[in-house]
N, C-alpha and C positions, 0 to 999 in steps of 0.2 A: 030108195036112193036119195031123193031128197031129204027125210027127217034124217041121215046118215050125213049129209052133207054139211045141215043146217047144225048137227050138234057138234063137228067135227071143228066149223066156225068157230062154235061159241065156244067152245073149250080154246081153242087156240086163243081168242079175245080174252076170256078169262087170266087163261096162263100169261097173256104180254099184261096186261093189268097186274098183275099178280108181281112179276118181276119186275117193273117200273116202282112200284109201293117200294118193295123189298131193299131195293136201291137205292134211294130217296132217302129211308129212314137213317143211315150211318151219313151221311151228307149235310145234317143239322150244325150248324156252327153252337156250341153251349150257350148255354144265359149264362149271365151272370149272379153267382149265386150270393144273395146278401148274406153281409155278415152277421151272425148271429152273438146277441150280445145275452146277459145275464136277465131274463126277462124282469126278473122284482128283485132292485140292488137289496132287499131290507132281506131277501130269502135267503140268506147266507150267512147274517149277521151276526158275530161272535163264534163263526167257524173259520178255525185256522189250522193247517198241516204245515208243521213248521219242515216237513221232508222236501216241498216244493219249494224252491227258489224263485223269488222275482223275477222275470225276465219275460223276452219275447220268443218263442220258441215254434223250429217249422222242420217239417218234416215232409218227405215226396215217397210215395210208396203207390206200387201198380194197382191199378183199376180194372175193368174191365177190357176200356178202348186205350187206354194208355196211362200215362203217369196224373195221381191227384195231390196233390200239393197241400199241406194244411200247416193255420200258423195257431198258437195256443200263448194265450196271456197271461202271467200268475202274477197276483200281485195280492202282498200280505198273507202267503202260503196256500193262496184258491185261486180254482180257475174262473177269471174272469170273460173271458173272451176264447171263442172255439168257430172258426170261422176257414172255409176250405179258399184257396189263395187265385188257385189252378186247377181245372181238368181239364177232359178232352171225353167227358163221355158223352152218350146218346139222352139229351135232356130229357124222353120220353119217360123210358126207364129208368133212372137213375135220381130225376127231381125229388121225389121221396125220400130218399135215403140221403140226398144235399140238403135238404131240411131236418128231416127228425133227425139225424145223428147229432150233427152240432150241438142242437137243442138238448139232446139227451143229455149228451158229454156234460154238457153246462149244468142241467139241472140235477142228475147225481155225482157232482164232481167226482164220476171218474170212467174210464173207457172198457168198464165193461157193461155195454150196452149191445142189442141184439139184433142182427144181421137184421137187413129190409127185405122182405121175401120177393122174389123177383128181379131184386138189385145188388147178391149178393158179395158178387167180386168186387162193385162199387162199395158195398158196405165194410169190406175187411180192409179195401185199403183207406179208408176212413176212418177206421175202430186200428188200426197199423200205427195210422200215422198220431194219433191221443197216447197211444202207448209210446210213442219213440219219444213223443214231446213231452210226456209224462218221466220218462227216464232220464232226457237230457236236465229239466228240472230237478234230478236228483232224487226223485220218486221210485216207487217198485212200482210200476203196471199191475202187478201181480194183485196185489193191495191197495189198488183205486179200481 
């Protein structure tokens, strides 16, 4: 009756631990995530898409936890600047995929780069939002 009792406890203990974590982790207010710039200006040098227009270009496309925001820089027909503005997601999960996409975007100027395993509804509206900003600069998505 007693080892019935005593493991009756610890599972109850268990389980309220269990649901306090589980609750906690959606409750994180985001970082903020730096913006990522073109890591070596000389990497690009004599590469131009005359299909992208100069400008500042942003796009909002859903996430996982809600809306992610991102703004795209082109200047001289390349993307210089790939940098998310706004989320709302669970910084746990999703910090990966708010660093290496930018990064990627940047480093093969173009949005077809590959989902973050883990973060992937974070990832598509990130790889979403390179393609829309990639179109409003008068680009194909299709062919960056």
């Amino acid at each position: 009756m007693k080892k019935r009792r005593r493991l009756i406890l610890l599972l109850g203990t268990f389980a309220i631990a269990l649901m306090i974590l589980v609750t906690n982790l959606g409750n994180e207010k985001p970082q903020d995530v730096v913006a990522t710039e073109v890591p070596d200006p000389n990497y690009y040098e004599g590469y131009t898409n005359d299909d992208l227009k100069d400008g500042v270009y942003t796009s909002t496309n859903p996430g996982f936890v809600g809306n992610i925001t991102v703004e795209m820089t082109v200047e001289n027909g390349r993307i210089i600047s790939f940098k998310i503005l706004e989320h709302n997601e669970t910084s746990q999960i999703s910090k990966r995929a708010m660093t290496d996409l930018p990064y990627k975007v940047l480093q093969d100027q173009s949005a077809k780069v590959d989902a973050v395993s883990g973060a992937t509804s974070t990832s598509k509206g990130i790889i979403q939002g390179a393609r829309d900003c990639i179109r409003q600069a008068g680009g194909n998505p299709d062919d960056y």
